[in-house]
MDTraj code that builds the backbone (N, CA, C; nanometers):
import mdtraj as md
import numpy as np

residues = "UNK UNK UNK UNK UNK UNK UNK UNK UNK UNK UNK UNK UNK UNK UNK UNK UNK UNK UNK UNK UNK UNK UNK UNK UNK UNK UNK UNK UNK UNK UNK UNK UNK UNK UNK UNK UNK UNK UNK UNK UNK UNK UNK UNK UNK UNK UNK UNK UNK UNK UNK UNK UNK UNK UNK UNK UNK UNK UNK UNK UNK UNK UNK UNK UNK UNK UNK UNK UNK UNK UNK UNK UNK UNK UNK UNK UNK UNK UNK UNK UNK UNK UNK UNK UNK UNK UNK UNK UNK UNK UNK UNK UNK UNK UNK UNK UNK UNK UNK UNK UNK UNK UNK UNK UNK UNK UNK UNK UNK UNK UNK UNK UNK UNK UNK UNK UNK UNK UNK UNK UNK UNK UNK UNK UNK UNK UNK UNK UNK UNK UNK UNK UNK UNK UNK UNK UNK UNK UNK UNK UNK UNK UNK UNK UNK UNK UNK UNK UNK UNK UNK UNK UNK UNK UNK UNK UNK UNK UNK UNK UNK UNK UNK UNK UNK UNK UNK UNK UNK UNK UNK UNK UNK".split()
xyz = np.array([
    [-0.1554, 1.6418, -2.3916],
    [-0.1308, 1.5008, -2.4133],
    [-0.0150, 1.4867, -2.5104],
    [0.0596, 1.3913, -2.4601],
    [0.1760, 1.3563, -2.5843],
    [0.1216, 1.2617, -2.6908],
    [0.2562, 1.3273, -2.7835],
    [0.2089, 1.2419, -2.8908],
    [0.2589, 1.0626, -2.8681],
    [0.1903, 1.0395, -3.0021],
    [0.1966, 0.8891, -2.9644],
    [0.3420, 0.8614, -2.9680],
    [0.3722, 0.7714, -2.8764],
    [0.5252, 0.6741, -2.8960],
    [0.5657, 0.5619, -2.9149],
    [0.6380, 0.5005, -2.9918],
    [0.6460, 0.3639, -3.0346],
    [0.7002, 0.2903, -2.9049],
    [0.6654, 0.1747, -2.8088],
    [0.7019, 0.1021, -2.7124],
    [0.8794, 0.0461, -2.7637],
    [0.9308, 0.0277, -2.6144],
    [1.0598, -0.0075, -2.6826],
    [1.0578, -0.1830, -2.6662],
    [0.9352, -0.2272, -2.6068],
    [0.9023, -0.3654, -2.6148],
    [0.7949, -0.3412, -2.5850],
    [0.7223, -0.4942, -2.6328],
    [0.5947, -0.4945, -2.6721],
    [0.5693, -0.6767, -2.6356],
    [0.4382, -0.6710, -2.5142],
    [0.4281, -0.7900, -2.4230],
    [0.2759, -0.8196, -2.5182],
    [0.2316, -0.9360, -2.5838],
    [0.1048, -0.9001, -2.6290],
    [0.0579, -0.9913, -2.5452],
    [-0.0590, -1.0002, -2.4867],
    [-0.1635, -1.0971, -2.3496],
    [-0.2965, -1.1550, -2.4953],
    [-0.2500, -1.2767, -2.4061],
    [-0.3957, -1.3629, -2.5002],
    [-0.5080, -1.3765, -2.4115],
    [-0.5969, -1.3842, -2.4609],
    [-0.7639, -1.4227, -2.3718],
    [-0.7122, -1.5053, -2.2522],
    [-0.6654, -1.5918, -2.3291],
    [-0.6288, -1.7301, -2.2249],
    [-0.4760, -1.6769, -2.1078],
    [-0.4168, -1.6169, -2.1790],
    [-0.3019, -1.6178, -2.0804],
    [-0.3754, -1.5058, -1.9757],
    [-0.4220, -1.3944, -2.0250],
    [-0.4846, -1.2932, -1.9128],
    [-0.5596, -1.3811, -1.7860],
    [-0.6764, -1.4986, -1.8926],
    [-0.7648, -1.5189, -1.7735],
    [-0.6762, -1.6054, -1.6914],
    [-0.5642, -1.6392, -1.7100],
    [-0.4995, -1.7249, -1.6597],
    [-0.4342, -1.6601, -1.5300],
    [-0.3502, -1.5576, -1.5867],
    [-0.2914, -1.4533, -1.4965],
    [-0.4134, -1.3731, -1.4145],
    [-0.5422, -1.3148, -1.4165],
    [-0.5892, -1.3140, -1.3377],
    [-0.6687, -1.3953, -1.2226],
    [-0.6832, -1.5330, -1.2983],
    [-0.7420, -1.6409, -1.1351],
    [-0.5880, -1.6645, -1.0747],
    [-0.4702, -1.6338, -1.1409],
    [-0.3445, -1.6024, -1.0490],
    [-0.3583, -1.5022, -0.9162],
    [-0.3840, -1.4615, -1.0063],
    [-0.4108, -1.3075, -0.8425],
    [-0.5257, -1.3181, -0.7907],
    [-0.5942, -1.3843, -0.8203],
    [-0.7433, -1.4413, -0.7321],
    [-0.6659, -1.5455, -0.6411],
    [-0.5949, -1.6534, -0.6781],
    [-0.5030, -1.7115, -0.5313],
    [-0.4401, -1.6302, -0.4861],
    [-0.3969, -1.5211, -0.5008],
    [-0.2940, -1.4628, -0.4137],
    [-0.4020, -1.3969, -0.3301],
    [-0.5099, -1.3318, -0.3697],
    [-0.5604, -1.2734, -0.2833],
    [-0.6670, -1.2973, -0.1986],
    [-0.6877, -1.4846, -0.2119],
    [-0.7777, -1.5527, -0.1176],
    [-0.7537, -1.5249, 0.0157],
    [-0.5957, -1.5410, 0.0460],
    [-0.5641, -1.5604, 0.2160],
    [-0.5723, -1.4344, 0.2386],
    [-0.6136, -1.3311, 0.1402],
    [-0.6048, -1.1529, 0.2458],
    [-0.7321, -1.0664, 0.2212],
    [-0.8046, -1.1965, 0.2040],
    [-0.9641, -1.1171, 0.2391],
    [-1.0351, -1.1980, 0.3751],
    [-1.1458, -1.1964, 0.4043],
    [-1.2448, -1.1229, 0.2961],
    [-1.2692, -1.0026, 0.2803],
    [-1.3177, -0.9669, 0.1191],
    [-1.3537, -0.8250, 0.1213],
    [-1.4987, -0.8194, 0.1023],
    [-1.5597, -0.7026, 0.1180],
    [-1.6575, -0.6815, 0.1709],
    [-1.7036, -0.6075, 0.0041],
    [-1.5908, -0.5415, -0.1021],
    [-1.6324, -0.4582, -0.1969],
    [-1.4995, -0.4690, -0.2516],
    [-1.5278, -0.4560, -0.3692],
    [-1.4533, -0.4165, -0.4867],
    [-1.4664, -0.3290, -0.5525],
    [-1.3296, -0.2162, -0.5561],
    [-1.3435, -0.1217, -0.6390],
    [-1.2376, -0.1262, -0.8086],
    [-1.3170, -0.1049, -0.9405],
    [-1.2570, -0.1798, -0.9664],
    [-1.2153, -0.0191, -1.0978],
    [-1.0854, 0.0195, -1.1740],
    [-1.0333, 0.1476, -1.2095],
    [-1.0496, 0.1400, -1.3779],
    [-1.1421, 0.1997, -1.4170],
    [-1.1715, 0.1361, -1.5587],
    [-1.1029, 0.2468, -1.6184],
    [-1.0870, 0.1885, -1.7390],
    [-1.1712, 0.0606, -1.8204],
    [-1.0720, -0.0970, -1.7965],
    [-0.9348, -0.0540, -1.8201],
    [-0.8857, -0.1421, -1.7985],
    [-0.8808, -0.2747, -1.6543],
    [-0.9660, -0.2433, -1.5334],
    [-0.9941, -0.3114, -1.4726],
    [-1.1090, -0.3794, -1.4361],
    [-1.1837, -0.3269, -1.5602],
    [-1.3089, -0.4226, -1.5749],
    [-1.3178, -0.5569, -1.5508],
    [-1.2448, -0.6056, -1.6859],
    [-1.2335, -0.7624, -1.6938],
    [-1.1655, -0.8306, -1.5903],
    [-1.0617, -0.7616, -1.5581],
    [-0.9751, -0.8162, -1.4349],
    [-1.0910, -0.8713, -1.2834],
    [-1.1332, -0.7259, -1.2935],
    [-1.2373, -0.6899, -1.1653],
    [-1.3711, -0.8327, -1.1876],
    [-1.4190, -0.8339, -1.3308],
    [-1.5270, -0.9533, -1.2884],
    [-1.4647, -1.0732, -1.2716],
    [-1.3534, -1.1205, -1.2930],
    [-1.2864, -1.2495, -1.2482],
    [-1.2544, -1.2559, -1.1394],
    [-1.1688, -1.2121, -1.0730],
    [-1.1488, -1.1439, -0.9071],
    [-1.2695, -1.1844, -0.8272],
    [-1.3817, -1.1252, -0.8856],
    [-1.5188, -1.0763, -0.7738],
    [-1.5826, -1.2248, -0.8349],
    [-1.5659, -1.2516, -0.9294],
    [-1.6693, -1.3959, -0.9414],
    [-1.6231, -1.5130, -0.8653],
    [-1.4544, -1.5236, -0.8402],
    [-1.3476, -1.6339, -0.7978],
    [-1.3569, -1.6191, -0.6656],
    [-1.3663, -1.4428, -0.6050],
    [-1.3922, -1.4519, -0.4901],
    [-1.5214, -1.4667, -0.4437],
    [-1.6319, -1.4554, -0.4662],
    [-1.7621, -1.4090, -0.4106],
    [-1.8221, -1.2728, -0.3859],
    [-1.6950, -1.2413, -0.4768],
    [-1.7619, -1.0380, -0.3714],
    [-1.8709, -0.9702, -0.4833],
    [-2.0061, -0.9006, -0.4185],
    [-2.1214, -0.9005, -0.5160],
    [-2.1381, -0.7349, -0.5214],
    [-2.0798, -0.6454, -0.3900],
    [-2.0440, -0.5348, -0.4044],
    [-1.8966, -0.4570, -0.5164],
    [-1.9468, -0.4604, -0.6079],
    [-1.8339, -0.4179, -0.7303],
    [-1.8972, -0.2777, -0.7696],
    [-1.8007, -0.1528, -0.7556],
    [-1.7692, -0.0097, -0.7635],
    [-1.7236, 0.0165, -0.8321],
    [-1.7036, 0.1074, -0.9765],
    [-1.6227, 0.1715, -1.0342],
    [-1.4936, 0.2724, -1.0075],
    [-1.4064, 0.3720, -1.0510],
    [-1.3875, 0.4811, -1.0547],
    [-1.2853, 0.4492, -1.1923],
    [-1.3680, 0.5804, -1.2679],
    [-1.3593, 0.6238, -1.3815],
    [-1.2307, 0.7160, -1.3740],
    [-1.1012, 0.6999, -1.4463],
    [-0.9818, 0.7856, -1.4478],
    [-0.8984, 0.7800, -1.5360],
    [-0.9584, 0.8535, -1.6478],
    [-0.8502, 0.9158, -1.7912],
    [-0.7004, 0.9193, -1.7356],
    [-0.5903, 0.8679, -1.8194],
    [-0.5064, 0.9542, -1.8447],
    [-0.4314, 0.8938, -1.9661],
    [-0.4690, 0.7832, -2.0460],
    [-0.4003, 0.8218, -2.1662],
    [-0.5225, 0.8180, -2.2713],
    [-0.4642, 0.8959, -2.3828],
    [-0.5318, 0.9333, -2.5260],
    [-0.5497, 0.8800, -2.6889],
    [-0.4697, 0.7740, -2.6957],
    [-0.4378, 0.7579, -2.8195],
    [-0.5709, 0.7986, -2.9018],
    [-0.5178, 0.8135, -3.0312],
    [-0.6097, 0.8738, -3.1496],
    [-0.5488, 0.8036, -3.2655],
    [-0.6657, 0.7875, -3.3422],
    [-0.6549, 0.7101, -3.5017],
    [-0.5966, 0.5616, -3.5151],
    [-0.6472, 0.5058, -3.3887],
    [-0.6154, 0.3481, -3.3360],
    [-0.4902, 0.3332, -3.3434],
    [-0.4294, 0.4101, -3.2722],
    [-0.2817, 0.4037, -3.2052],
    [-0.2656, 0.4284, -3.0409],
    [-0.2299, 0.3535, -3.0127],
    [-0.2054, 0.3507, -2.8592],
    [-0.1101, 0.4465, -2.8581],
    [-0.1721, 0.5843, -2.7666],
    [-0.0682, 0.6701, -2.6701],
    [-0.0028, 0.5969, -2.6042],
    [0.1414, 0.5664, -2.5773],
    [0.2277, 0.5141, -2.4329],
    [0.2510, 0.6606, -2.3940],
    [0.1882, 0.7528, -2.3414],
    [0.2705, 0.8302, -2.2803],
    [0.1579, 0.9066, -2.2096],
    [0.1660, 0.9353, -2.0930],
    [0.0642, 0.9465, -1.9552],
    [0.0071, 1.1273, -1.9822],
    [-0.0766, 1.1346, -1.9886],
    [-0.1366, 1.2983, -1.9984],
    [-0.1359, 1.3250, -1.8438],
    [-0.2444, 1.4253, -1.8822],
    [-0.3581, 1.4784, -1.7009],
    [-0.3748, 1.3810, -1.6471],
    [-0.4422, 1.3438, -1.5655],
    [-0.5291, 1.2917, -1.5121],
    [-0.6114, 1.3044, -1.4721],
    [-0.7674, 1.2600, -1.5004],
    [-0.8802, 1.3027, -1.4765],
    [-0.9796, 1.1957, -1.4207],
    [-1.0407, 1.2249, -1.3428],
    [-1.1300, 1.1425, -1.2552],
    [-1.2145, 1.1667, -1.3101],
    [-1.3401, 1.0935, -1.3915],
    [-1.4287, 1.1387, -1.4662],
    [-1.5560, 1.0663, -1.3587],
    [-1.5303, 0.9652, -1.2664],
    [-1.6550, 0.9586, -1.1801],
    [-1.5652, 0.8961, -1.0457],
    [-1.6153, 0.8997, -0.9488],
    [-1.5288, 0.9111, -0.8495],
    [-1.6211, 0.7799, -0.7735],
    [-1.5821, 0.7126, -0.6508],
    [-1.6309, 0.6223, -0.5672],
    [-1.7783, 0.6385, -0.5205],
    [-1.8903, 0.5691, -0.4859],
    [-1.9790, 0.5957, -0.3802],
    [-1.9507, 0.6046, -0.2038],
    [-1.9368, 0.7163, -0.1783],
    [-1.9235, 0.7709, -0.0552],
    [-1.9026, 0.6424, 0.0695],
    [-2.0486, 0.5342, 0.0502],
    [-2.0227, 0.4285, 0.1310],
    [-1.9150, 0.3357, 0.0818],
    [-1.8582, 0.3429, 0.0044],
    [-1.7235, 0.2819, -0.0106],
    [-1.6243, 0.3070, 0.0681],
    [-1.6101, 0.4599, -0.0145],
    [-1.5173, 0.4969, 0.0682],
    [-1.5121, 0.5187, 0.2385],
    [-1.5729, 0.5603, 0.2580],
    [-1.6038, 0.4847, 0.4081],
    [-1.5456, 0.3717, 0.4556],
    [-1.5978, 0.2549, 0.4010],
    [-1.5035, 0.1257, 0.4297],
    [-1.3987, 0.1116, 0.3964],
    [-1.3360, 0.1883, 0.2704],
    [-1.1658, 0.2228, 0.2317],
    [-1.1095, 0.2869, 0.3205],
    [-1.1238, 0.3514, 0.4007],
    [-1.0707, 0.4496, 0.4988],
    [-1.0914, 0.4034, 0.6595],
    [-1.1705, 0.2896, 0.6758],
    [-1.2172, 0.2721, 0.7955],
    [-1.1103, 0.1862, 0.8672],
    [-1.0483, 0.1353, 0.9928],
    [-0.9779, 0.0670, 1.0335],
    [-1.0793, -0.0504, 1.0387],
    [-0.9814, -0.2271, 1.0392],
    [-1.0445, -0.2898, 0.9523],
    [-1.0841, -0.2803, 0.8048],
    [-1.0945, -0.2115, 0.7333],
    [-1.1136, -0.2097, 0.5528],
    [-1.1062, -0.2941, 0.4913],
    [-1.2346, -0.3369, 0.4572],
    [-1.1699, -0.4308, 0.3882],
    [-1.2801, -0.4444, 0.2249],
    [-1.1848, -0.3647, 0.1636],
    [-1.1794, -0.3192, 0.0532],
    [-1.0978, -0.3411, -0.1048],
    [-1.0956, -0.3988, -0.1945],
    [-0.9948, -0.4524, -0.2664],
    [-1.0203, -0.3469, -0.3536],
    [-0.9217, -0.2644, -0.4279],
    [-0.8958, -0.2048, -0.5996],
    [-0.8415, -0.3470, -0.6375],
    [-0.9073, -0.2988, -0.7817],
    [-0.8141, -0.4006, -0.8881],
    [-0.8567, -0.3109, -1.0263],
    [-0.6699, -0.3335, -1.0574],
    [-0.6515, -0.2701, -1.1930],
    [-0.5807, -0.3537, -1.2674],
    [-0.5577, -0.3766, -1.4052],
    [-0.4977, -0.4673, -1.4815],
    [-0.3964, -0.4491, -1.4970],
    [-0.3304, -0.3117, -1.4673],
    [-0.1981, -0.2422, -1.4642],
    [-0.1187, -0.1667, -1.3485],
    [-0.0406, -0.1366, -1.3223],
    [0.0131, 0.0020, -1.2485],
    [0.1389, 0.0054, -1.3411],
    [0.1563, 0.1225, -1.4088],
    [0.2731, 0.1296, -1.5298],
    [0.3352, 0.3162, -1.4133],
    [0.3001, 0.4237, -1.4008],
    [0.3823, 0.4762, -1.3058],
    [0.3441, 0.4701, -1.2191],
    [0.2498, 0.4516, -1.1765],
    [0.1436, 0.4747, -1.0494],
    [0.1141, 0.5979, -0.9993],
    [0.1042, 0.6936, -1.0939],
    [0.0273, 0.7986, -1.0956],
    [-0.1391, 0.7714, -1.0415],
    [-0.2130, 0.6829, -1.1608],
    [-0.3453, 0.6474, -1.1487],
    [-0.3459, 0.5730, -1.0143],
    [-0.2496, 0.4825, -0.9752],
    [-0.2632, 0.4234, -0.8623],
    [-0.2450, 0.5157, -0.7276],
    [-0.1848, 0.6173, -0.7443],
    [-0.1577, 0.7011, -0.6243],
    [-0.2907, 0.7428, -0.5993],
    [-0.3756, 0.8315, -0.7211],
    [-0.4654, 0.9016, -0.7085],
    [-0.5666, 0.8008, -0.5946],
    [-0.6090, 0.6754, -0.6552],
    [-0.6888, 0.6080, -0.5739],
    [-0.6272, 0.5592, -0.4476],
    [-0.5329, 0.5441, -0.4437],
    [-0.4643, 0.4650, -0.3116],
    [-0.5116, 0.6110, -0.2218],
    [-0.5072, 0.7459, -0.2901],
    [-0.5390, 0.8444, -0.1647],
    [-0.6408, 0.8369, -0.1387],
    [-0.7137, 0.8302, -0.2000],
    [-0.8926, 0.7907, -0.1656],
    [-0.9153, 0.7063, -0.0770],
    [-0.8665, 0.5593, -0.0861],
    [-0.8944, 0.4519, -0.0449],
    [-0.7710, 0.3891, 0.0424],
    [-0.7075, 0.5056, 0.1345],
    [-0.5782, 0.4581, 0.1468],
    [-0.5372, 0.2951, 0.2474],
    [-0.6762, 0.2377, 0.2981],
    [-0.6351, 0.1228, 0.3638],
    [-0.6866, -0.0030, 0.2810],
    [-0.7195, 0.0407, 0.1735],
    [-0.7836, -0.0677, 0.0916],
    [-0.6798, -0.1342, 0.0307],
    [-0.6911, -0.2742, 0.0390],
    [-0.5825, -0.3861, -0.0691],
    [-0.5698, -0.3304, -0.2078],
    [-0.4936, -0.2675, -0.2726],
    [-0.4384, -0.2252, -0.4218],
    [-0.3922, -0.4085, -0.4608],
    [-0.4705, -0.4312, -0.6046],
    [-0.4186, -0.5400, -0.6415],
    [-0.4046, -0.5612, -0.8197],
    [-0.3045, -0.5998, -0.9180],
    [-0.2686, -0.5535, -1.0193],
    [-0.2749, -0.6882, -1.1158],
    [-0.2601, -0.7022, -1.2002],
    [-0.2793, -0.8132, -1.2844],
    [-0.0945, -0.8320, -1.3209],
    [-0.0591, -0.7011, -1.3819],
    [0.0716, -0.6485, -1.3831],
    [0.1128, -0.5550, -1.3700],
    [0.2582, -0.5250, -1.2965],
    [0.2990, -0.3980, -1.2750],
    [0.4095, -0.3764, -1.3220],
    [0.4477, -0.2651, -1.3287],
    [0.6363, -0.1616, -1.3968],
    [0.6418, -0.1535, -1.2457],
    [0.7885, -0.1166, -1.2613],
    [0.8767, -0.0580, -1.1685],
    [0.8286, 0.0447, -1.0812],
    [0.8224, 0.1382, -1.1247],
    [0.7785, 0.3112, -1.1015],
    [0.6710, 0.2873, -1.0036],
    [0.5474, 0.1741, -1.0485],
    [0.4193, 0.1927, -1.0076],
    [0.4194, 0.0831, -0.9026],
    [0.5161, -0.0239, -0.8945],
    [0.5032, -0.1347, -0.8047],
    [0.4348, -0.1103, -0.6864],
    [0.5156, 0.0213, -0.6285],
    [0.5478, -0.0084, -0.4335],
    [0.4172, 0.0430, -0.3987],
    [0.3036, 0.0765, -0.5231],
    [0.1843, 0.1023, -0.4568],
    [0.0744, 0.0361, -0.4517],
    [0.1157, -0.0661, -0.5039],
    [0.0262, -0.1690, -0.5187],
    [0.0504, -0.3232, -0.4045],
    [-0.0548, -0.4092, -0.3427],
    [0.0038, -0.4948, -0.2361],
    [0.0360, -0.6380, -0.3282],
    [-0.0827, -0.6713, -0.4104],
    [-0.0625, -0.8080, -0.5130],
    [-0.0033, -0.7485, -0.6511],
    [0.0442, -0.8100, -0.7155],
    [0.0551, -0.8280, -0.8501],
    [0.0647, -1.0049, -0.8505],
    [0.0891, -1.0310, -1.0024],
    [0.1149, -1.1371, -1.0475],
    [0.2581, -1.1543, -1.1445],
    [0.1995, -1.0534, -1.2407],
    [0.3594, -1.0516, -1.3651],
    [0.4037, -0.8802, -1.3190],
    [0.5558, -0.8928, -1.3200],
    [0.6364, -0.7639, -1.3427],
    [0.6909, -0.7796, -1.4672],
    [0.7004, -0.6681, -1.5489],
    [0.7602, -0.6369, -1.7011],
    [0.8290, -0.4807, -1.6859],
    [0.9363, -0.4718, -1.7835],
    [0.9950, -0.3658, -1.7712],
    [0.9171, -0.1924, -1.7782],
    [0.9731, -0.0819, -1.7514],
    [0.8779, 0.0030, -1.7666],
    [0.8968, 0.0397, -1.8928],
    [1.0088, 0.0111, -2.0077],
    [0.9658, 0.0124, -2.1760],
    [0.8881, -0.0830, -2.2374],
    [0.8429, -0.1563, -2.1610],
    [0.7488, -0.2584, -2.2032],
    [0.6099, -0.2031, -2.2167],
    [0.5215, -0.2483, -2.3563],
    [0.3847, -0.1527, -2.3613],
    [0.3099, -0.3223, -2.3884],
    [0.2386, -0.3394, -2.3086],
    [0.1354, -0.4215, -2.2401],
    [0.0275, -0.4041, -2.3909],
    [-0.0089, -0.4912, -2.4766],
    [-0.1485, -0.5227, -2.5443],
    [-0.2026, -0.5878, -2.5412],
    [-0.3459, -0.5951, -2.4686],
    [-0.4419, -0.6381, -2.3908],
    [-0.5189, -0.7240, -2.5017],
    [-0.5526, -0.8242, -2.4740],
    [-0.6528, -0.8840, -2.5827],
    [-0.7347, -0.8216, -2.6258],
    [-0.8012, -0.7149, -2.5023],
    [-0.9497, -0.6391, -2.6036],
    [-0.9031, -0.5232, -2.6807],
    [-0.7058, -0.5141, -2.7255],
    [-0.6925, -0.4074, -2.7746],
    [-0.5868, -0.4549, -2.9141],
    [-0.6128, -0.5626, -2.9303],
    [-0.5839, -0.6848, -3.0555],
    [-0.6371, -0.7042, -3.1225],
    [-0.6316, -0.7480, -3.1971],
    [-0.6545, -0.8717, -3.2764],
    [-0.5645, -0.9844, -3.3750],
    [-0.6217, -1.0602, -3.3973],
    [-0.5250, -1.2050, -3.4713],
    [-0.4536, -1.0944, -3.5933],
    [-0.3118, -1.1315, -3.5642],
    [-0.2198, -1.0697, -3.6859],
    [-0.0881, -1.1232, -3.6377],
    [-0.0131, -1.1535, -3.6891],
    [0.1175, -1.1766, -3.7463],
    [0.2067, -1.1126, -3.6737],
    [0.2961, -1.1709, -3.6303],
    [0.3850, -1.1180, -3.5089],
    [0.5629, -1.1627, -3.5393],
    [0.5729, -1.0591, -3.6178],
    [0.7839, -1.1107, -3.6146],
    [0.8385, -1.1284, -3.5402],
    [0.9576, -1.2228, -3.5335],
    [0.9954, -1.2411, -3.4644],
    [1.0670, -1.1366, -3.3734],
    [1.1069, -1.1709, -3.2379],
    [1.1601, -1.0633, -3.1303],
    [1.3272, -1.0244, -3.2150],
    [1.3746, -1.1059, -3.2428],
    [1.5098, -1.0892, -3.3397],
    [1.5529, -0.9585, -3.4445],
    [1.3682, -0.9712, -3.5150],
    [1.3708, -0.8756, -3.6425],
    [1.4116, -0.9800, -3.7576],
    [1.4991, -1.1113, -3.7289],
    [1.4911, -1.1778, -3.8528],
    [1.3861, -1.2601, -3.8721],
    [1.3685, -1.3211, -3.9858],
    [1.2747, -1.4625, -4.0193],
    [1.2928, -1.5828, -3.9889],
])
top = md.Topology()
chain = top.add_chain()
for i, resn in enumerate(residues, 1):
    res = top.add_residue(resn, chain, resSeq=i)
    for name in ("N", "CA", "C"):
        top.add_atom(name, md.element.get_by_symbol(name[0]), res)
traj = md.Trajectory(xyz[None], top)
């Protein structure tokens, strides 16, 4: 794992703007269901995933568990390790991810290279990939997003905040 790296921009997401931006991608992805299941790529697609599945109706919601960054001593790693699948799909999922007709949604809050997104897109390769936000690198594997931001841009999530003081983008006062 690398060590930690300072972002060369820094996007911070409020409660409100996230939940905002995700019933965004809940319209986008009304006209391209229905889905039958949601798989949803934690941790970071938790929250995404119960807004999605509550906006849509979908009551089948799936995990898959997949490490790949580390930070230590409450510093965010930006920089991508291994990757590790620490729990993988239920079999009857995947089934319907793979089946013609599929109709299957991922949702992740991110795709930053789309490493993590490749891994599952192979699993689940006919299933709707859908993102809250995506980088460059990771776009073309994903079918929805909502916001694009640069790939020096490091994304801080409300549940990885808190209320503090923010200088200006300038550096002056």
């Amino acid at each position: 794992m690398a060590a930690a790296a300072t972002p060369d921009k820094a996007f911070p997401v409020s409660w409100d703007m996230f939940h905002r931006d995700c019933r965004a991608l809940t319209w986008r992805l009304a006209g391209q269901g229905p889905f039958d299941a949601l798989v949803t790529v934690t941790r970071g697609g938790l929250v995404p995933a119960a807004i999605v599945a509550r906006e849509l109706g979908i009551r089948v919601v799936e995990t898959i568990c997949v490490a790949s960054y580390g930070g230590t001593s409450g510093v965010p790693d930006t920089q991508q390790g291994e990757l590790r699948i620490l729990k993988g799909v239920a079999e009857e999922i995947v089934r319907l991810g793979r089946g013609d007709g599929a109709r299957v949604l991922i949702v992740d809050d991110l795709v930053d290279t789309g490493k993590t997104a490749r891994v599952v897109r192979d699993l689940l390769p006919k299933a709707h990939f859908a993102t809250v936000y995506a980088k460059p690198m990771g776009r073309p594997l994903v079918d929805t997003f909502i916001t694009e931001v640069s790939q020096d841009t490091w994304i801080f999530f409300p549940w990885d905040t808190g209320l503090a003081f923010q200088p200006p983008i300038s550096g002056g006062a």
